[in-house]
N, C-alpha and C positions, 0 to 999 in steps of 0.2 A: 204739114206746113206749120210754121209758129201764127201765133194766135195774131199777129200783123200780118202776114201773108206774106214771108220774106223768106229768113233761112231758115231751113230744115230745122226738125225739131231737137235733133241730137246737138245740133253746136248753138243754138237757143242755149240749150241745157247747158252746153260746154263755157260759153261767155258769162253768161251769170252766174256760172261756178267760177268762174275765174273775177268776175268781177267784183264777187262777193269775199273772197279771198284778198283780194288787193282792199278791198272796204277796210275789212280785218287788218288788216297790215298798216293802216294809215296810209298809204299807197294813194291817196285818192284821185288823183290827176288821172290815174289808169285807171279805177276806178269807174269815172265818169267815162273815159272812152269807151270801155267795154260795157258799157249799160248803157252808152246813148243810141242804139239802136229801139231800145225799148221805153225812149221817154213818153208814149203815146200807146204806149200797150194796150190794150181792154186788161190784162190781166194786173194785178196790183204788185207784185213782189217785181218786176222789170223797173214798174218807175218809183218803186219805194226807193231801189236799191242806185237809183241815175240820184235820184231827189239828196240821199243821203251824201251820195259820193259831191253832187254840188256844194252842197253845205259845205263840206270836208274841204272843200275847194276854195271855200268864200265867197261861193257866187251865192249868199243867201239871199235875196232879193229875187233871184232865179230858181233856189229851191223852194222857199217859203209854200208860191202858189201847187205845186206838182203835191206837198207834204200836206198844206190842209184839206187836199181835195181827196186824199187816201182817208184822212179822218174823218172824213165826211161820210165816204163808202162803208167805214170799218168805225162805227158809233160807239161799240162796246168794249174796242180793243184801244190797248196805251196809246196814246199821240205819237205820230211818228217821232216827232222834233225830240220826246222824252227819248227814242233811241239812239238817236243824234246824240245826244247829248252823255249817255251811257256809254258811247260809243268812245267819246273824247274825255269822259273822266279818267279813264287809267292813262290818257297823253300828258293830264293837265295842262288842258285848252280850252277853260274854263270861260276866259272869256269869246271865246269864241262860239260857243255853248251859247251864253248868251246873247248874244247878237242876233244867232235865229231863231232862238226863242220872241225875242223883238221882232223880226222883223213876223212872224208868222201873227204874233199877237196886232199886227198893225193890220191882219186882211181879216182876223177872227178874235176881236176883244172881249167878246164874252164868252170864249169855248172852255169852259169848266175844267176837262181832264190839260187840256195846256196851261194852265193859270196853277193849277195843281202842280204839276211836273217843273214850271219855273220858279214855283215856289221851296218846292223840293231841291232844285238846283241851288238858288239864291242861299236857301239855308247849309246846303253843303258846303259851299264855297265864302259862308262866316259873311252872310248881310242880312242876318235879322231882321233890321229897320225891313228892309226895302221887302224881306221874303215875309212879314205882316204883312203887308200892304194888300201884297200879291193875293195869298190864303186869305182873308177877308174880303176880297174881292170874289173870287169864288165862291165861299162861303154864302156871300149873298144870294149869287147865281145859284146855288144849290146847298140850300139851307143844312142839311144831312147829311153830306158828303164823309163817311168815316173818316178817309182816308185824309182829305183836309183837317179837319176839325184834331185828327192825330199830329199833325205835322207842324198846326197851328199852334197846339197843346206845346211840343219841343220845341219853336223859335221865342214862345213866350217864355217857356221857362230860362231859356239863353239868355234872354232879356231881364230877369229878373222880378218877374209878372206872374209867380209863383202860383197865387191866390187860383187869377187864372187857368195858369195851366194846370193845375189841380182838377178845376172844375171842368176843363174839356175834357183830358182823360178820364174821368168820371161818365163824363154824360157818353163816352162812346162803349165804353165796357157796360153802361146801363142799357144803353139799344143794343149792341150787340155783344154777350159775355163771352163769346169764344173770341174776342178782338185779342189775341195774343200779346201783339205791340202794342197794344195800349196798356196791356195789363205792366208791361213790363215797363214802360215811359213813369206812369205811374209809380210804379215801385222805385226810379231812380229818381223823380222829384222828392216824393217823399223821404227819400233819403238823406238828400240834401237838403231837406229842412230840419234834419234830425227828428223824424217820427218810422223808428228802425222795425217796429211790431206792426205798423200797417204798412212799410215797403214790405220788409217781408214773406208778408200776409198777400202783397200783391205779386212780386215774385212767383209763391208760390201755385197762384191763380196761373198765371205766364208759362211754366214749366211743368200744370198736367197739361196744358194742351199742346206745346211741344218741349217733349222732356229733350230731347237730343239738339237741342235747337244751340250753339255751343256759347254765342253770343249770348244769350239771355243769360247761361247760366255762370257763363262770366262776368257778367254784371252782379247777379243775383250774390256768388262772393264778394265780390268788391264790397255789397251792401253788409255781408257779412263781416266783414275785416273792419269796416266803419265803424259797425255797433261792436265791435271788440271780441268778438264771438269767431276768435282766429283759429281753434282747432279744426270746427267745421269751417268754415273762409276757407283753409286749405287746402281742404280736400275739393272741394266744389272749385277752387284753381285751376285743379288740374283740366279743367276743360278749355283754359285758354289753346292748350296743346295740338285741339284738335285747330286751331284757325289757322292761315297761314302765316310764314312768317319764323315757328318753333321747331325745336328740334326733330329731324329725322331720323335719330338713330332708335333702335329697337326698343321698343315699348315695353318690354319683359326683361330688358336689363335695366331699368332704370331704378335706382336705389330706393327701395321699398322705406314704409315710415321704422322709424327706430324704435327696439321698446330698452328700458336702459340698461338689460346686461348683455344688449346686442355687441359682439366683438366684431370688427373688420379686420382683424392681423392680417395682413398676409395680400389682401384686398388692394387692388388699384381703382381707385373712385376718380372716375374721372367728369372735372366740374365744368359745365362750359356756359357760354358767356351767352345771353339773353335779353331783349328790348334792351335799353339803353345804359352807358356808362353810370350811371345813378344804382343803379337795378343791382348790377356787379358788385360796385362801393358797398350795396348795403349787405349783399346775402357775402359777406367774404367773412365776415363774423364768424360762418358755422363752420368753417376751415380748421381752425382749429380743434372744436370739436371733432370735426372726422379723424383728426392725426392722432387725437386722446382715446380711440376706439383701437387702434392701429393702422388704419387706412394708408394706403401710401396716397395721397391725395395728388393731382395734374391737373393743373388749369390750363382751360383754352380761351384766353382773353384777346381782345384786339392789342395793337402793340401800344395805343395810348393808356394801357396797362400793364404792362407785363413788367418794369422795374418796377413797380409799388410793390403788386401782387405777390413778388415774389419774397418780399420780407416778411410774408402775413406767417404767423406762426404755423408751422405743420406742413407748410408747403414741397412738395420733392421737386417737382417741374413746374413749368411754365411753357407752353407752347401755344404757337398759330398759325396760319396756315389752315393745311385741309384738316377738318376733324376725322374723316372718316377713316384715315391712316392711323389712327391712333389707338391703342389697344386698351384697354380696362375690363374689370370684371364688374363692375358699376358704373354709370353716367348718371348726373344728375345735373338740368339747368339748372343756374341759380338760381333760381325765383323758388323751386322745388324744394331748393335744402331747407326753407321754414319748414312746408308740411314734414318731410322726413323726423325735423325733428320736436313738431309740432306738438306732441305725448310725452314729452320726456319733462326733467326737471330745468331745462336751460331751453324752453321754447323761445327767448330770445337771443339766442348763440353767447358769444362768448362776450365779456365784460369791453367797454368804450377804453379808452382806446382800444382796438383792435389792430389799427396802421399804424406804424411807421416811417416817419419820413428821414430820409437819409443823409446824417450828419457831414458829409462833406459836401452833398448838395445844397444844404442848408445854409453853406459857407458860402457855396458860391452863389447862390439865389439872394445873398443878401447885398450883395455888391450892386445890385440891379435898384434897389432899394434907395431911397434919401436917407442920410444919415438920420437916426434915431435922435429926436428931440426931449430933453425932460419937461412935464409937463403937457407932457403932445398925445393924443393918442392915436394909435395908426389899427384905420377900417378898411377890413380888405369889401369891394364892391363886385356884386354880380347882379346884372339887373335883365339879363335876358336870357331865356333857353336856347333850344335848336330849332328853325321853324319848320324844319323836314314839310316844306312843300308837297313835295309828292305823296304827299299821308294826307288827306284832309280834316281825319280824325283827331292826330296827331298836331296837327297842325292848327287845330279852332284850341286845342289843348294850349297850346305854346303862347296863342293871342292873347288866352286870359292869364297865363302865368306868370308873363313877362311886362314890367312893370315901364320901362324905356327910362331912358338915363335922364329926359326932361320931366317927369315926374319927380324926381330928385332932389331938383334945384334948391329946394331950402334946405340941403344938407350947407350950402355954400354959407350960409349964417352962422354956422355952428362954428366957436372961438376951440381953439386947443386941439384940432382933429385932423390929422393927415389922413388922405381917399388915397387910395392903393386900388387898380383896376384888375379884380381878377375874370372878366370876363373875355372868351373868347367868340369865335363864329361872329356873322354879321353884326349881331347888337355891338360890336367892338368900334365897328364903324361911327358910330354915334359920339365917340370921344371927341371927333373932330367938329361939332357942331356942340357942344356939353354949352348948359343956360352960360347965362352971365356971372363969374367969379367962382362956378364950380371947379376946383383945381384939382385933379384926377392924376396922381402919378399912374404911368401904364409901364408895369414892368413886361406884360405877358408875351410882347417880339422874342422874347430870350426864350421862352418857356417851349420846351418840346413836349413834354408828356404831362401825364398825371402826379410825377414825382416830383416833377420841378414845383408844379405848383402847392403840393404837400411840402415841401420845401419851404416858399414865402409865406404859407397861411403860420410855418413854424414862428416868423415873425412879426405876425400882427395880432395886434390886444383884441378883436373883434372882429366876426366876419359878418358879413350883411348880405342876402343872397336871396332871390327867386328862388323857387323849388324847383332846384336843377341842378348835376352832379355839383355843384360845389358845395351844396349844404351836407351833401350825404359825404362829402373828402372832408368838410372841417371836423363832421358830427363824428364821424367815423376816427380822427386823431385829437378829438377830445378837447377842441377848441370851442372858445363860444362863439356863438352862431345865435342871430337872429336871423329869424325866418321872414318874410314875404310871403304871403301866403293868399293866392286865390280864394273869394267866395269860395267855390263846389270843391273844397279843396283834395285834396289824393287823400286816399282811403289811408293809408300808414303816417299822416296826421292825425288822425280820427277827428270825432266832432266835437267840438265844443271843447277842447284841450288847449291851453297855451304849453305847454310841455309835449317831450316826448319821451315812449318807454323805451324809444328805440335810439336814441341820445340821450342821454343824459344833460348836456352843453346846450343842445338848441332850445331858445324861445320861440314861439310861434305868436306871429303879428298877421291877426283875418281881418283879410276884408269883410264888412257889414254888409256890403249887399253888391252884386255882380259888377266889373268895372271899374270904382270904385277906392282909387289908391290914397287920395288924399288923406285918408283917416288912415289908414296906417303908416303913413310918413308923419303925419301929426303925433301918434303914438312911438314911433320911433324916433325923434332928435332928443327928449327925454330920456329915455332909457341910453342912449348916447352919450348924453352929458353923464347921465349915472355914472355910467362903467369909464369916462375920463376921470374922473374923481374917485373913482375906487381900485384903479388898475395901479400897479406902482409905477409905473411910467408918467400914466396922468396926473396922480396924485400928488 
């Protein structure tokens, strides 16, 4: 008999696998029926699994009490509500996460591993403020908590409380030196303050105690590439491979590093397309390199690429679609072809311009355009990334990169400057609410791909742009480009550089400290005015 004294033990077993399955599925409506026999169980996995499927249901005020009453049984094991919660991060039902987080914290306010877990939430889903509050609240309740005291360490440093989080990561690798993640939290603050020999040095701590760990050691290059130390960065790259997300094609074909009397004649290398349209823009540089080896080179790009791409010197093909139909004696992601040719003597591929944009396009892109004024100078504008919600990694990325078109506003003061919109995706939306007397031509409704818009950058004196494919499409056809540039900013910035080696055309305009746009809009309508007066257009 089941441990209620009801059904047999075998369809006990049968409904909780099934109802554990529909949990999994987001199913939870079924869910809850198939587990509500067991909301009274003596045994715990019956009403963890009713408790959970409520939640999932919205009846939080009805799971709340069943959830803290299992943490109460289970003192040493995760809070439920953190499984809850885990459960609905890959739905992105974030706030709903939250709400039973709330409501569990309204019957148990001082329960430590819950204060933990919605502090851990709050910080995922990008509320610093509120996920402090949270973590120091805790903290109180349990003065030594690693795992807070670690988590507290990351929302301060989000926060730009540096100092800080320096000194929590410290004090937890001091109590405990096998603390892996701290070791590693650590090494990417001090990164970001530009101290590259004690990240590191902390890195290095992070990856004896788990060298395969793939994420550390992804980071641990990123920290590499910062401090400019890109042969090794490279090779330590290639562990992003192992996350998901990368290439599936065979690991033993993938074009080995070059050394420079390496030949490809004969060779089909084929290059495919990798994390975002930026990413493409930048590694399409070493394309020609492969074709100067003899490579017969094949790109596999999304099709918001494939007329650019297909101008880049040395290109034979162009395809998309399934990769795995496709034949080569070589495959290399983009991001890859630096390490390949990371030893040689053009570790930064081939010379700026590298693209192309297509003289009849050009023609017609410019119809889209207001007539050319003398004296006028015309800035092309991009002031937002992609916010790819469903990443939240990605997505706290995009928060800080992206600047919003009301941050702006004092471009509209500046005498002699036509705004040219080259922004797409939702920040495009923002045109329709733009400050007062900000006057933004928007040519980009016309704009299909990436060539169109290599097209219009052909006729503007300046482009202005968050760190997102359009710095790396102006950088890339040899235009000037001001940058926007987040505090922590991307590692192929590097630190402390207003140039880059990987443009030659972009300036780099940093924020001074997280958040923080006004000082680089200050430092940008100067440099503005500059280039009207020095452009022969403007001048």
């Amino acid at each position: 008999m089941g441990a209620d004294g009801g059904a047999p033990e075998q369809d006990r077993h049968s409904s909780l696998r099934a109802g554990l399955e529909a949990l999994h599925s987001g199913r939870f409506d079924s869910a809850a029926a198939l587990t509500a026999p067991f909301a009274t169980d003596a045994d715990i996995e019956g009403r963890l699994l009713h408790g959970l499927a409520l939640a999932g249901c919205g009846a939080v005020e009805e799971a709340a009490p069943l959830l803290c009453r299992i943490a109460e049984e289970r003192p040493q094991a995760l809070h439920p509500v953190q499984d809850f919660a885990t459960l609905l991060a890959a739905r992105q039902r974030g706030s709903e996460a939250a709400a039973m987080f709330r409501a569990a914290l309204a019957l148990t306010p001082d329960e430590p591993r819950l204060l933990l877990a919605y502090g851990e939430h709050l910080a995922a889903w990008h509320q610093p403020d509120a996920a402090e509050t949270v973590l120091e609240r805790c903290l109180h309740l349990r003065p030594r908590d690693l795992s807070a005291m670690n988590q507290l360490g990351i929302v301060k440093a989000a926060l730009g409380q540096t100092g800080t989080a320096l000194g929590l990561f410290r004090d937890v690798v001091a109590i405990n030196p096998a603390n892996h993640a701290a070791w590693a939290n650590l090494g990417c603050a001090l990164a970001n303050e530009g101290f590259f020999e004690d990240a590191l040095a902390s890195y290095h701590r992070a990856i004896r105690l788990r060298p395969n760990e793939a994420q550390i050691r992804l980071n641990h290059s990123i920290c590499l590439l910062k401090a400019g130390r890109m042969t090794q960065g490279w090779a330590e790259h290639e562990w992003r491979l192992a996350l998901p997300g990368h290439t599936d094609l065979p690991r033993a074909r993938m074009l080995p590093n070059l050394s420079e009397p390496m030949d490809l004649s004969g060779r089909t290398v084929l290059v495919t397309q990798e994390e975002g349209l930026g990413d493409s823009l930048m590694y399409l540089r070493y394309v020609p390199l492969l074709a100067q080896r003899g490579a017969r080179v094949v790109l596999w790009v999304p099709e918001a690429l494939r007329r650019l791409a297909a101008r880049v010197e040395g290109v034979h093909e162009v395809l998309s679609g399934d990769v795995h139909g496709i034949g080569f004696d070589w495959h290399c992601p983009f991001i890859s072809l630096a390490r390949a040719f990371s030893g040689t003597t053009q570790p930064y591929g081939a010379p700026v311009p590298y693209l192309r944009a297509d003289r009849h396009r050009i023609d017609a892109m410019r119809a889209q355009l207001p007539p050319a004024r003398s004296g006028v100078l015309r800035v092309g504008l991009a002031w937002g990334g992609a916010p790819r919600s469903h990443d939240p990694v990605a997505h706290g990325i995009d928060l800080r990169r992206s600047i919003g078109l009301a941050a702006l506003a004092p471009l509209a003061g500046l005498e002699g400057v036509q705004l040219v919109s080259l922004q797409k995706g939702p920040y495009a939306d923002e045109l329709a609410s733009a400050p007062e007397g900000l006057q933004i031509h928007d040519p980009m409704p016309a704009v299909e791909d990436l060539d169109d818009t290599a097209a219009l950058m052909m006729d503007l004196d300046v482009v202005v742009s968050v760190d997102t494919s359009v710095v790396h499409l102006a950088g890339a056809l040899g235009r000037p480009t001001l940058l926007l540039d987040r505090w922590d900013n991307c590692w192929r910035w590097l630190h402390g550089r207003d140039d880059s080696p990987w443009y030659p055309t972009v300036s780099i305009l940093r924020q001074s400290r997280p958040g923080d746009w006004s000082g680089v809009v200050d430092r940008l309508l100067p440099m503005l005015e500059l280039a009207r007066t020095a452009s022969p257009r403007g001048g």
